[in-house]
C-alpha positions in Angstrom: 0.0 0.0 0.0 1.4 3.6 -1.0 1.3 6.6 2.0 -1.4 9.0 2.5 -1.7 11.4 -0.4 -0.1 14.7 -0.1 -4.1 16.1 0.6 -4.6 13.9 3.2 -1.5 14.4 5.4 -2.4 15.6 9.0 -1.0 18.8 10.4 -1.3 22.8 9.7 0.0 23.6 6.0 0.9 26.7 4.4 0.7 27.3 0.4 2.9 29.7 -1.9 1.3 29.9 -5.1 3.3 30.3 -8.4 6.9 31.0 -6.5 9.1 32.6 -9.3 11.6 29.8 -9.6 11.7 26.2 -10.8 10.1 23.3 -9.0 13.9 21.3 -8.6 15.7 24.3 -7.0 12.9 24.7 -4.4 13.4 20.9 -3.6 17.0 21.3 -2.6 16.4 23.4 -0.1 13.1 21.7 1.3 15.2 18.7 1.6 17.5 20.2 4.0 14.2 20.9 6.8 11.9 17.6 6.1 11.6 16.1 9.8 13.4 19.0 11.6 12.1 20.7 14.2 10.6 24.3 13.6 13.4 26.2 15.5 16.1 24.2 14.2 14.4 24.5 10.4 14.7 27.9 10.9 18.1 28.5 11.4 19.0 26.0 8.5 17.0 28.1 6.1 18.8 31.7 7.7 22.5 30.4 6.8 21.6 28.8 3.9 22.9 30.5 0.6 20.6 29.4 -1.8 18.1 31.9 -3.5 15.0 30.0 -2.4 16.3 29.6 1.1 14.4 33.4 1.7 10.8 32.3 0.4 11.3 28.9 2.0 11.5 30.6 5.1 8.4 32.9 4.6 6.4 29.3 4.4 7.2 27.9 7.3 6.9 31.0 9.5 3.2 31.3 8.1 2.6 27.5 8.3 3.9 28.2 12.1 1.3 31.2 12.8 -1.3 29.0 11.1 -0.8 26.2 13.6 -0.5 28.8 16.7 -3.6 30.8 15.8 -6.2 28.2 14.1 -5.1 25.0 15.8 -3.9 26.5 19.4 -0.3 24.4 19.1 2.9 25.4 20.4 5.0 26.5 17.9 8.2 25.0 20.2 6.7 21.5 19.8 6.3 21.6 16.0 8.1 20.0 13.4 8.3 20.2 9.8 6.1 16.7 8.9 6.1 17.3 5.1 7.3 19.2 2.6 7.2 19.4 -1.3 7.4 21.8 -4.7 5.0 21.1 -7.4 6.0 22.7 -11.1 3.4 25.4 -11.8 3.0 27.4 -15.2 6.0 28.0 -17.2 5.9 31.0 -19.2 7.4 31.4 -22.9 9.6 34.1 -23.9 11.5 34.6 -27.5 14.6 35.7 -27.7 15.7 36.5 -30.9 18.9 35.3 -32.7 20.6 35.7 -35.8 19.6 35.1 -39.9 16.1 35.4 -38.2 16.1 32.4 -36.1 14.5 32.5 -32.4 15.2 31.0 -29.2 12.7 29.7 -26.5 12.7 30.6 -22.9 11.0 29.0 -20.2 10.6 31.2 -17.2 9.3 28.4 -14.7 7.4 28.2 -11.1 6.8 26.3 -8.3 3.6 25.9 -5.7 5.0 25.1 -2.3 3.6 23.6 0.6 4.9 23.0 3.9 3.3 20.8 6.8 3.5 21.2 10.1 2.6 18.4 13.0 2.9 18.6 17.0 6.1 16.3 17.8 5.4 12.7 18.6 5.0 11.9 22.6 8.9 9.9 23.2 10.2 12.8 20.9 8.5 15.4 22.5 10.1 14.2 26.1 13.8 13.9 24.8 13.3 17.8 23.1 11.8 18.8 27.0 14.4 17.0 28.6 17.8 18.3 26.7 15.7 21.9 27.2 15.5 21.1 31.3 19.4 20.3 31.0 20.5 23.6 29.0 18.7 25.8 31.4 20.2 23.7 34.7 23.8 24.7 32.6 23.0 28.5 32.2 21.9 28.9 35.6 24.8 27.2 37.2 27.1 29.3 34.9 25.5 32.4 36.0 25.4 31.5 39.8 29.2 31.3 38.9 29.6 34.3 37.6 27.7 36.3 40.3 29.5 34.7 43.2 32.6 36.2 42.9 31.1 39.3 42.3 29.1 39.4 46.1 31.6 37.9 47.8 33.5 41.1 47.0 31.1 43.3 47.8 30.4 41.4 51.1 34.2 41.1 51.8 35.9 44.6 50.8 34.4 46.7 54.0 35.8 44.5 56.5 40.0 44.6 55.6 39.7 47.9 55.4 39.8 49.1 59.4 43.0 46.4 60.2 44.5 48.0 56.9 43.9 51.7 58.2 45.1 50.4 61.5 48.1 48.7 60.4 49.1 51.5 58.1 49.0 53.5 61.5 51.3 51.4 63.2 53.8 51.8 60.4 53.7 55.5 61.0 54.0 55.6 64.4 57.0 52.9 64.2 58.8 55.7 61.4 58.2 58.0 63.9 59.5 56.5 67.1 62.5 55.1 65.6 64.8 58.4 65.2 63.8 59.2 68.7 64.9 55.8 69.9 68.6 56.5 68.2 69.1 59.9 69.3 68.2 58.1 73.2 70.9 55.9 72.5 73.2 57.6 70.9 73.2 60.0 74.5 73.8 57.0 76.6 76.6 56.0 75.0 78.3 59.6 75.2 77.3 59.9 78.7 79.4 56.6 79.4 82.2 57.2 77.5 82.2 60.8 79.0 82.1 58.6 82.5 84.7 56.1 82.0 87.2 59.1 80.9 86.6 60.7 84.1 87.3 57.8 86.2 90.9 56.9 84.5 92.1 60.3 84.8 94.1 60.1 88.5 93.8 62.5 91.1 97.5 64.5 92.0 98.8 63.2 95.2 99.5 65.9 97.8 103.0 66.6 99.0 103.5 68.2 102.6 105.9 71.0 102.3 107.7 69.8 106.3 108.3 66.5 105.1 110.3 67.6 102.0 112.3 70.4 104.4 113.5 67.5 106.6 114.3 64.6 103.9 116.4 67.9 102.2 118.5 68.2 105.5 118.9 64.6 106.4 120.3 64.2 103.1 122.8 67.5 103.7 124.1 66.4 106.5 127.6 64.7 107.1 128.2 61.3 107.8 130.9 62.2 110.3 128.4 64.2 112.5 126.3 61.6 113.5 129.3 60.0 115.0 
């Protein structure tokens, strides 16, 4: 048995009517979204360089609004179910060439239809878990970044008295020390100054009657005494 008909496929559908290009460069690009999801359909078709990338894109954002407004679906459980190009009237042009030949051009079209469907239940809970998990990782990355930030704030006011105080100190240490030199620098004078005093000797004291009679024992004659 063959697949539903392209009619009969369930989900909210959007039509383009008579698109400007050929059928077969539409395709390539609608190849690159069948089965996405609507988000991730949407970013393929923003990067993608191809000329019907841009009304590829206008398609599925009004097959989106269609299934937000009419059916009352969320657009972040949507995927692209089915997708297709249909060739629509090609237009004939002459162009003329020489000994009064012509040559015929086909400017082409395409009708294009996109289908959108709510994603399946086991699908829909892997997409809501990986969502839970990329959230958890943001908000741990941003707790991260914040905590530095208050533990700073909370932190700076109290080092700043014992660094006032400290710088104080220092001070009054500069200060004291030249005072403390000079002090010492006295002491030591006043000892050296002390020890002098005590090695000079004092001048001993001579009585003037005891030199008289050592002069006169020492004048007199031996013979006298006898």
């Amino acid at each position: 048995m063959t697949g539903p008909k392209t009619n009969e496929r369930e989900g909210t559908r959007a039509f383009l009517r008579s698109a400007p290009m050929s059928a077969f460069k539409v395709r390539e690009v609608l190849d690159l979204i069948r089965g996405e999801e609507v988000g991730r359909a949407a970013e393929i078709l923003e990067f993608c360089e191809r000329g019907a990338a841009e009304i590829v894109g206008k398609v599925l954002a009004s097959a989106v609004a269609n299934a937000a407004n009419n059916d009352e679906l969320d657009p972040e459980e949507l995927y692209v179910s089915a997708c297709f190009a249909d060739e629509a009237k090609t237009q004939r042009r002459m162009r003329p060439r020489a000994r009064g030949r012509a040559t015929r051009i086909r400017k082409r079209s395409a009708h294009i239809t996109i289908i959108v469907s709510r994603l399946p239940e086991d699908r829909l809970a892997r997409l809501r878990a990986k969502r839970a998990a990329e959230q958890a990782v943001r908000r741990g990355r941003r707790g991260r970044a914040a905590a530095p930030g208050r533990a700073t704030r909370r932190r700076a006011p109290a080092p700043a008295l014992p660094a006032a105080h400290e710088h104080e100190h220092e001070h009054a240490e500069v200060e004291e020390a030249p005072v403390a030199e000079a002090e010492a620098i006295e002491a030591e004078a006043i000892e050296e100054e002390s020890i002098e005093e005590e090695s000079i000797e004092e001048p001993e004291v001579v009585d003037e009657a005891d030199t008289v009679e050592e002069a006169e024992a020492a004048e007199e004659p031996e013979g006298s005494e006898e």
